[in-house]
C-alpha positions in Angstrom: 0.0 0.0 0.0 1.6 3.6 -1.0 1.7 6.0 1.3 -0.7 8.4 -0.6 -3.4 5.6 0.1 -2.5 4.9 3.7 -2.9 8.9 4.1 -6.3 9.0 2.2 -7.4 5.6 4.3 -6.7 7.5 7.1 -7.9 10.4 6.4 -11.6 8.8 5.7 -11.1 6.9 9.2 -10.6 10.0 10.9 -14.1 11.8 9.0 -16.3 8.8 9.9 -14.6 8.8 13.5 -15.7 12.7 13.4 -19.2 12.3 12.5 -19.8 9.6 14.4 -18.5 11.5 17.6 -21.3 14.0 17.1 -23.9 11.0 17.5 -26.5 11.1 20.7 -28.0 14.1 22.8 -24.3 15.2 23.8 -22.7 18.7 25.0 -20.3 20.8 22.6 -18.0 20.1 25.0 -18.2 16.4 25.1 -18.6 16.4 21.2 -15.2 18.4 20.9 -13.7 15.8 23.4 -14.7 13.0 21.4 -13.3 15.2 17.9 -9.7 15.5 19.9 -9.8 11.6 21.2 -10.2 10.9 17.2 -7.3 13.3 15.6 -4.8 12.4 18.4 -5.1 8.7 17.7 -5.3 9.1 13.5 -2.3 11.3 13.7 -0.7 9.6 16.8 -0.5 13.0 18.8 0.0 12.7 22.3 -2.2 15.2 23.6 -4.9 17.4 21.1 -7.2 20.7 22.3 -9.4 22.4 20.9 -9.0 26.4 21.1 -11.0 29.2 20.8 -9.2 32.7 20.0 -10.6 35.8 21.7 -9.4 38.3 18.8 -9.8 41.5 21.2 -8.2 40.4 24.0 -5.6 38.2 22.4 -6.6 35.1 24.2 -7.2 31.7 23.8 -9.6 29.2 25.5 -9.2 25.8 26.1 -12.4 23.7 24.4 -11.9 20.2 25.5 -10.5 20.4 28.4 -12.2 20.1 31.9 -10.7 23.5 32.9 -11.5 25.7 30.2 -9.9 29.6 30.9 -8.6 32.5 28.8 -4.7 32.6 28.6 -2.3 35.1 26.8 -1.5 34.2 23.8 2.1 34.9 24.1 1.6 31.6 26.3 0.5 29.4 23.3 3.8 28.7 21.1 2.0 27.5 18.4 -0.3 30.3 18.2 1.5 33.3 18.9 3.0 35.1 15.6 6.6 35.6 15.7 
């Protein structure tokens, strides 16, 4: 199998895995929970959170996690602009 396949194959997992998660009178929260459980395992992360940025205050709020609070974004490599 080429890799190009194993990617798409993974890929399709990964959407199925997505809609499924959204299955069943569930919360945002738990839904998003569910979303991050799905991309850390396709893509073999260690941890995944979903974010929401606060464009007037520069922030960033944890989603998924079960303490959710606004943080600089200076804080938040991946996200800060150097």
């Amino acid at each position: 199998m080429s890799l190009v396949t194993a990617d798409r194959q993974r890929t399709l997992e990964l959407v199925r895995r997505v809609s499924l998660a959204s299955r069943g009178d569930i919360s945002p929260a738990v839904f998003l929970d569910r979303v991050c459980d799905a991309v850390s395992e396709a893509f073999e992360l260690s941890r995944v959170t979903a974010v929401q940025f606060h464009s007037e205050a520069e922030e960033v709020s944890d989603l998924a996690e079960e303490r959710p609070g606004p943080r600089p974004i200076a804080e938040t490599p991946l996200l800060a602009q150097h």
